[in-house]
C-alpha positions in Angstrom: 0.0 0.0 0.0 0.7 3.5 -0.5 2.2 3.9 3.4 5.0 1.7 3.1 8.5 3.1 3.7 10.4 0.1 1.3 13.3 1.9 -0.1 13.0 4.7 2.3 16.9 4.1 4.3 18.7 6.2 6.4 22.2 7.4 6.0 23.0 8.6 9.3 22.2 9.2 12.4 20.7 12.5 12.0 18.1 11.3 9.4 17.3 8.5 11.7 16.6 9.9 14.3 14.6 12.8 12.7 10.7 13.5 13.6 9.1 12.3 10.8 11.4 9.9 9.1 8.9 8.5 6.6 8.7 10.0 3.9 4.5 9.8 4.1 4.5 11.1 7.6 6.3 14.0 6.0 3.7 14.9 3.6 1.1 14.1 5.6 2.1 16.5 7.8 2.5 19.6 4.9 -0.7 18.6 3.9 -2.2 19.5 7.3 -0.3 22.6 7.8 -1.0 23.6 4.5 -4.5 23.0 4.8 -5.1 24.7 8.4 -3.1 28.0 7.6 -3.5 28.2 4.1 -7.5 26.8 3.5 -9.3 26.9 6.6 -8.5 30.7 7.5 -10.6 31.6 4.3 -12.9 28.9 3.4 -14.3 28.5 6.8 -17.0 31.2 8.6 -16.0 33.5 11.0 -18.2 31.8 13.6 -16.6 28.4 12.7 -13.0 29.9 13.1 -14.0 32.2 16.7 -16.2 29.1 18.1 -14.5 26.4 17.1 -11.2 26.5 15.6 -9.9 28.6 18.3 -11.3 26.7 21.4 -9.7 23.5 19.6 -6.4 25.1 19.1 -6.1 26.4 22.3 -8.0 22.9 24.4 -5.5 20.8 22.2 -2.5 23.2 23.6 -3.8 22.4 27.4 -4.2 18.5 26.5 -0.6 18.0 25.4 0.4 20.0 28.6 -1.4 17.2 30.6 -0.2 14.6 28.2 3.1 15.3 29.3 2.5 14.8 33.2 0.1 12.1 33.1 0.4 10.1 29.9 4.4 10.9 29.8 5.3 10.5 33.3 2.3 8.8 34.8 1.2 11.6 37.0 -2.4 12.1 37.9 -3.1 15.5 37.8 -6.6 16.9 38.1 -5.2 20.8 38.4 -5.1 21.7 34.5 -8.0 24.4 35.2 -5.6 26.2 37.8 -2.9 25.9 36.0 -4.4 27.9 33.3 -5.9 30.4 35.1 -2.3 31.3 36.7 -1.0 31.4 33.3 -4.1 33.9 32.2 -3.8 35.9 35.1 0.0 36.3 35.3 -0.2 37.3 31.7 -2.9 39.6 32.8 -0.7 41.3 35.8 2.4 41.5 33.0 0.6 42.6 30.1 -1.6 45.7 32.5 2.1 46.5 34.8 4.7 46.7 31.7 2.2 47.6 28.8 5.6 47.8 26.6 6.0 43.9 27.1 5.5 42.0 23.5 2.5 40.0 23.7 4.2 37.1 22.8 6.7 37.2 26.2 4.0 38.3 27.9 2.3 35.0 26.7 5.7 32.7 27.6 6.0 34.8 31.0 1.7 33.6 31.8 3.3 29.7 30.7 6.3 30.3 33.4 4.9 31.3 36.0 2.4 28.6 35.8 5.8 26.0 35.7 6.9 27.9 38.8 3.5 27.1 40.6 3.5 23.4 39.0 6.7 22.7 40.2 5.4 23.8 44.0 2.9 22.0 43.6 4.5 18.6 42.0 7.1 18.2 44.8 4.5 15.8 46.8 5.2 13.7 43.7 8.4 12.6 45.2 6.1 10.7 48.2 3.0 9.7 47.3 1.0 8.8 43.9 -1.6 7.5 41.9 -4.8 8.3 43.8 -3.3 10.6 46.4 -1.3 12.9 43.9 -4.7 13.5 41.9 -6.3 14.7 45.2 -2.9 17.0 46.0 -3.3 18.6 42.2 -7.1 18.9 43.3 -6.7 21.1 46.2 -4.3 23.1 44.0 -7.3 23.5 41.7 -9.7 24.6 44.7 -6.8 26.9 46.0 -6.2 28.5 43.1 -9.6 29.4 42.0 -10.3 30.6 45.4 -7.5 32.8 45.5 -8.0 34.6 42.4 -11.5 35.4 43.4 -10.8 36.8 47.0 -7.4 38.7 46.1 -8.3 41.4 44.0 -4.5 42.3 43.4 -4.7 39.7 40.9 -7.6 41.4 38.7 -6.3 44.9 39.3 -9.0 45.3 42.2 -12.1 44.9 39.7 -15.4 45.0 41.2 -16.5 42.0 39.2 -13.4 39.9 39.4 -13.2 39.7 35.7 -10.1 41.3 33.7 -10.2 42.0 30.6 -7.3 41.4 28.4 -5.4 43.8 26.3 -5.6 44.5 22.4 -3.6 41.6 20.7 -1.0 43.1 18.9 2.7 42.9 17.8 5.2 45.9 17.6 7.7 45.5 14.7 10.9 46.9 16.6 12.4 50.0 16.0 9.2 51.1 14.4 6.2 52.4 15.1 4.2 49.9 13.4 1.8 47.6 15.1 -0.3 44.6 13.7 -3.1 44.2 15.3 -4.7 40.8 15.4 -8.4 42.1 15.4 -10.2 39.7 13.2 -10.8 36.0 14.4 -9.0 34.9 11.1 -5.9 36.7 12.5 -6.9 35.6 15.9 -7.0 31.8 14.8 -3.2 32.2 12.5 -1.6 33.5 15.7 -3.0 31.0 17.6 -2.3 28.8 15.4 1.4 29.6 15.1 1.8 29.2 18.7 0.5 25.8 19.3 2.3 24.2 16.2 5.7 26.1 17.4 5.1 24.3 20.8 3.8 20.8 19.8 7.2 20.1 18.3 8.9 21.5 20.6 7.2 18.8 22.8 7.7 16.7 20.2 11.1 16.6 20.4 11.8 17.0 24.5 9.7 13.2 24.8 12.2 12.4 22.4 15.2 13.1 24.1 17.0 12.1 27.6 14.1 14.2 29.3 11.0 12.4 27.7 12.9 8.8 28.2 13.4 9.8 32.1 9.5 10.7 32.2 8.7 7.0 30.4 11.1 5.4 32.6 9.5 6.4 36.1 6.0 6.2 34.8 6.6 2.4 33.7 9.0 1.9 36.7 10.1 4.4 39.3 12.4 2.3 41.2 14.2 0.7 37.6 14.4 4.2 36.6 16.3 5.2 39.8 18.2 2.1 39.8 19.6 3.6 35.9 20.5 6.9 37.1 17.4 8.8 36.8 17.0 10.6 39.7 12.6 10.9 40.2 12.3 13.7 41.9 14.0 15.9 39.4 12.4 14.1 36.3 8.8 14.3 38.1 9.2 17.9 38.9 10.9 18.6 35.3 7.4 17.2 33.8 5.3 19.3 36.4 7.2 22.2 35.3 6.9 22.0 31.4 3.2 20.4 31.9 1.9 23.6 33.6 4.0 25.8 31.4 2.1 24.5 28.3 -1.2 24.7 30.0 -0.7 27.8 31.4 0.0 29.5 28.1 -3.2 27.5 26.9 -5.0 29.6 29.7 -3.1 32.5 28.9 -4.3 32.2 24.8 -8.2 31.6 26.4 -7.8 35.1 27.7 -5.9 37.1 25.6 -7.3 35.3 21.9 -10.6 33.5 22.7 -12.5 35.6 25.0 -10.7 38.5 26.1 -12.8 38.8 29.3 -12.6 35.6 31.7 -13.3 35.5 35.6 -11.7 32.8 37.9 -14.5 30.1 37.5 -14.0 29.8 33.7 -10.9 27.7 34.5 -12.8 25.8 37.3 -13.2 22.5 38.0 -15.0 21.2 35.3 -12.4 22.5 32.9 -9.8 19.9 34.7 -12.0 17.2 34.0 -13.2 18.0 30.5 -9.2 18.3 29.6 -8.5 14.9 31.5 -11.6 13.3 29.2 -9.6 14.3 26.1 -6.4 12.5 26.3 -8.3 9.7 28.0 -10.3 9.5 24.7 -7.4 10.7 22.5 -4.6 8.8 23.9 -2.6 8.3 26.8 1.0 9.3 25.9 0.2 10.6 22.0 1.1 14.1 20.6 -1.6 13.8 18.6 -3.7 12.3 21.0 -4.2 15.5 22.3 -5.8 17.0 19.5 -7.7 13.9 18.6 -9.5 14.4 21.9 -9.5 17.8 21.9 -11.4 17.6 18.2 -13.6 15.0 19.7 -14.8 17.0 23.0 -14.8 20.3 21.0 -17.3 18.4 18.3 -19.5 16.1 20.1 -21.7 18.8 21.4 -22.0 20.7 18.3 -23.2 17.4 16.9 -25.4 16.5 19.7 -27.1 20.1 19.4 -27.4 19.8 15.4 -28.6 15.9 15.2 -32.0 16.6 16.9 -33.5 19.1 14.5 -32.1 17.3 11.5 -34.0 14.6 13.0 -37.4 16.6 13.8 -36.8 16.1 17.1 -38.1 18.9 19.7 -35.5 18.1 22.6 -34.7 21.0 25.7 -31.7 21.9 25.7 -31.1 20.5 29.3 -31.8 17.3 28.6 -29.5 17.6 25.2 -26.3 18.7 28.0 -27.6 15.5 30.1 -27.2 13.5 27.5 -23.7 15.0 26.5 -22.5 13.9 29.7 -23.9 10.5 29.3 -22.4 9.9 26.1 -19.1 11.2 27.1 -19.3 8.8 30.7 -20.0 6.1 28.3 -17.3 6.6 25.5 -14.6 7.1 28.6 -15.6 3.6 29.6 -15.3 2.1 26.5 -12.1 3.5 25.3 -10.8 2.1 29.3 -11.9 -1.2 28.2 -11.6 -1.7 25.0 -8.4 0.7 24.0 -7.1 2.3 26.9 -4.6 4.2 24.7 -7.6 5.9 22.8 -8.1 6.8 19.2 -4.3 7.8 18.4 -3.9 4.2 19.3 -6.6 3.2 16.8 -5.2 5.4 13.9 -1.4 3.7 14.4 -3.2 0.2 14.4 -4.1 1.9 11.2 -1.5 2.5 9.6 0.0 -0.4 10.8 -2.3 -2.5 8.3 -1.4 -0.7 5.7 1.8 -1.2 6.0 1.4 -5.2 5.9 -1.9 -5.2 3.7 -2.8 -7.9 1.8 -0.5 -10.1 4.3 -2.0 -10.8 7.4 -1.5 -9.0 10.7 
């Protein structure tokens, strides 16, 4: 079949050990880059670009972030929600006390200071896990939240306890010319830009001595300390570039997708709803992430649109009801039937093509 590498060989080490090294993978890859900042900016609505595409772009960002401490390095965490909600804050507080700071560092500073309060909050790691650690990254959630809505330092000492976010724009330097990303196409290529610069950078750390220390004390903590991997350091280095990437994600929700947000948009639920997606997307999987993400940003657009097609009268309560049942019931299954979700499917994939007509 069309996917097999025969004849594809490496030369040295460098092309071996390179990100994509088939050469399908490679196009596949243009394709969808091509696609999503060439086609989709103008061939899609504005409302399918501001709902949608943006939400996905920036959920998928928050995903891989968990990915990284929980399908990575095997540590439960149900504190994405806080995480992001530093990052959007701390954003906030840089963007409102040096209004000079380019957006983009004011962005990275948000994703740093959420490493800084990820790596606090990850140094239980180093004595207990598994159940315990998820209910440690749960207070963090519940302190968090609560913190940002009593201290009014953080939002500038608004009545309402919502801030409102700056106008996105980028300086050219030395220059008094500014381009303002004011449209939602603009919105979605700067977005856009930002996750696919930071997916391979991810990309590439699980690849190297970092990402095998994180594999190596999720499988095995005690082998991996036996090798030289010292845990806590390897636990605390996935804490740190887990809650970075999720707190730029929160940071992006502020700043691109709503520009207002209060405290509770980052609450609880949003922990969970981020944990569903790389449970259904795939444990461990770069593009788990944005499976899921795709998934959980789709399913209730589709669950809203079916019914009328159908002629069905349905409340709209009952529709969110059943949202929740479908996604309780799709959790179970892929825990069941394919615990590494539907990346897991799609390699299985291409695996039969690969060996098609011969048997697998």
């Amino acid at each position: 079949m069309f996917y097999r590498e025969a004849g594809q060989f490496s030369s040295n080490y460098k092309q071996d050990q390179a990100i994509f090294p088939i050469r399908q993978d490679r196009i596949g890859i243009f394709l969808i880059l091509f696609v999503a900042f060439f086609v989709l900016p103008f061939a899609a609505s504005e409302y399918f670009v501001s709902a949608i595409l943006i939400p996905f772009l920036i959920l998928s960002l928050a995903a891989l972030g968990l990915n990284v401490l929980t399908g990575y390095a095997g540590q439960l965490s149900l504190g994405t929600g806080a995480f992001m909600a530093v990052g959007a804050f701390a954003a906030y507080k840089f963007a409102t006390g040096v209004p000079d700071m380019p957006i983009i560092i004011v962005l990275l500073m948000g994703g740093l200071m959420a490493a800084g309060v990820g790596i606090m909050f990850g140094i239980p790691s180093m004595r207990i896990k598994g159940f315990y650690l998820a209910v440690a990254t749960l207070a963090a959630q519940f302190f968090i939240e609560w913190l940002f809505v009593k201290v009014g330092w953080f939002t500038n000492y608004s009545a309402s306890g919502v801030i409102t976010a700056p106008p996105l724009a980028i300086g050219i330097p030395f220059t008094d010319i500014e381009f303002v990303f004011d449209t939602a196409v603009r919105k979605y290529l700067f977005t856009l830009s930002f996750v696919v610069v930071l997916a391979l950078a991810t990309k590439n750390l699980v690849r190297s001595h970092i990402g095998r220390g994180w594999m190596a004390v999720r499988d095995m903590d005690i082998a991996a300390e036996i090798i030289g991997f010292k845990p806590l350091n390897t636990k605390l280095s996935a804490f740190a570039v887990s809650s970075f990437l999720c707190g730029v994600a929160g940071a992006l929700w502020a700043f691109v997708h709503l520009g207002t947000v209060e405290p509770e948009a980052f609450g609880i639920n949003r922990s969970f709803s981020i944990l569903f997606m790389i449970i259904i997307g795939g444990l461990g999987s770069i593009l788990g992430a944005f499976i899921g993400a795709a998934f959980i940003t789709l399913l209730p657009i589709l669950l809203n649109s079916v019914p009328p097609l159908l002629g069905l009268n349905i409340a709209v309560d009952l529709i969110e009801h059943i949202q929740f049942m479908v996604f309780g019931a799709l959790i179970i299954f892929f825990l069941i039937v394919e615990p590494h979700g539907l990346a897991r499917l799609w390699s299985i994939g291409k695996e039969k093509l690969r060996t098609w007509p011969f048997p697998y």
